[in-house]
N, C-alpha and C positions, 0 to 999 in steps of 0.2 A: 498393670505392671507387676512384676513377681520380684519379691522379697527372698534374696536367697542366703543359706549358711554354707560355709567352705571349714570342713572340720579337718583341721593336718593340711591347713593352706599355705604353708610356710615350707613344704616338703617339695619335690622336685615336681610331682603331678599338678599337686595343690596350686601350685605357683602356674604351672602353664592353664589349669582351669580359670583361675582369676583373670589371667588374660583372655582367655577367652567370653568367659562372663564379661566382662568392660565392655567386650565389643559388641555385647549383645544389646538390641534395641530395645526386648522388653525387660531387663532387669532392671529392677530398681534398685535396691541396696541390699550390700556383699556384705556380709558378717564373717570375717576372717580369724577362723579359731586358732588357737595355736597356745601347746603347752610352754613351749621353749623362749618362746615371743609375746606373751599375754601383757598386754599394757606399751607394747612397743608399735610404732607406728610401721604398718605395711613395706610402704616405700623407705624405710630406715633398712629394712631384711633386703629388699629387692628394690634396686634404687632404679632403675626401670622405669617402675611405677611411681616415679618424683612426677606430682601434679594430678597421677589419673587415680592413684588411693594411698590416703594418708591417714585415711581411719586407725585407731590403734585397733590391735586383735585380741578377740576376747576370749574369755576362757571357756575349754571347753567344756560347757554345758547344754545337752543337747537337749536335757527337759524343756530349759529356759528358751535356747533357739527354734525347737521344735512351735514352741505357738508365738515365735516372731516371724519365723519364715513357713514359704511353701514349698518349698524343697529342699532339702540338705543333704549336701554330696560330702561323703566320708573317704577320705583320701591318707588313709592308714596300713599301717602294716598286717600284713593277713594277723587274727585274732586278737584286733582290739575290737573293731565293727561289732562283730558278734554280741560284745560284755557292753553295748551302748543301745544298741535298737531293741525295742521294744513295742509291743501291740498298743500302748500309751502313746507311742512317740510315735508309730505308724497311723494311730487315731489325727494326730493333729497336723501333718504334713508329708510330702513324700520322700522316701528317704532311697541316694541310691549311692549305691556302694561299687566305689571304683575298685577295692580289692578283689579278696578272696572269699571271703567268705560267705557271701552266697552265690558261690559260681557252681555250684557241685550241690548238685541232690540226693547222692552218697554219703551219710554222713561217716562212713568206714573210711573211704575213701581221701573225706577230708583230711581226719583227724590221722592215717597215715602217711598223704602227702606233705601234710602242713605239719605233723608234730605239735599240732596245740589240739587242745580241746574245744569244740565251739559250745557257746553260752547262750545260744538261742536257735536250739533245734528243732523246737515251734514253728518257726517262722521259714523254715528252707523250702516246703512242701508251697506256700506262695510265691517265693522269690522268684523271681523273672530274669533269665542271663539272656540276653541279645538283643538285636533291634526288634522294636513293634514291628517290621514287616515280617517279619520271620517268624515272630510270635504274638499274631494279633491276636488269636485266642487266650491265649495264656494271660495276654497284657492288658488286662480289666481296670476298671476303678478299684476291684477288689484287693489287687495286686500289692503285696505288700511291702514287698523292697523289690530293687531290680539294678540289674548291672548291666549297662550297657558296653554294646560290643566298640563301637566306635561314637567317642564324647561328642568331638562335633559333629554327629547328627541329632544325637541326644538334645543338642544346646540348639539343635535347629527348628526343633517341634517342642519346645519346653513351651511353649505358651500353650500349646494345642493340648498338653499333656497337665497342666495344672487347671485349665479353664475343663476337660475334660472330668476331671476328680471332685473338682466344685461343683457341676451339675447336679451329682446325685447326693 
């Protein structure tokens, strides 16, 4: 079973991933970040979710969730991702970034399109943007963040894709 974090799970993405996570058979427990909602219970934001998650959301801390979960999806605004992942926090689970910011391995290009600066220009030269069929080469255990092109396929091979990274 996979242990997962939802960081900006209270945002319009966040909230359709959570749904999707629930329906997944191998997750085990959803750790729902959220700055604006931290101590509030899920289903109080998204009454939807009355009965399938009432966990309250915690704050985000990604060091802390980093070695609770095996994966954590960041569902933020382009240029916060960047100022959170780190070679620390990619050491202890897999981190993939529903924005921008590592979708472009121009860092010119970024920081033109986006008007922010990125905080972790280390890490774009590993970043991985699309599905593993398209990038099975690229899409290692070494891999160290990755944005996928479409989520629910992402959420369809997540178990294949965490039992994959624990091998080596």
């Amino acid at each position: 079973m996979i242990n997962v974090g939802v960081i900006g799970a209270t945002g319009y993405a966040g909230a359709e991933l959570m749904r999707l996570l629930h329906m997944h058979p191998e997750v085990n427990n959803i750790h729902a970040s959220s700055v604006s909602y931290k101590g509030e219970p899920f289903s109080h934001i998204y009454q939807n979710f009355y009965t399938i998650d009432d966990a309250l959301c915690v704050d985000v801390d990604i060091s802390k969730l980093s070695k609770e979960c095996d994966i954590i999806f960041l569902s933020l605004p382009h240029g916060l991702a960047s100022k959170m992942v780190t070679k620390e926090i990619l050491a202890n689970c897999i981190v993939v970034d529903l924005g921008a910011d590592y979708r472009l391995k121009d860092i010119n290009t970024y920081t033109s399109w986006y008007n922010t600066e990125h905080h972790s220009k280390e890490l774009i030269p590993s970043a991985v943007y699309g599905l593993s069929e398209l990038y099975r080469k690229e899409n290692t255990t070494d891999t160290t963040c990755c944005k996928p092109g479409l989520l629910y396929y992402m959420l369809n091979t997540l178990p294949c894709s965490i039992s994959k990274r624990s091998s080596h």
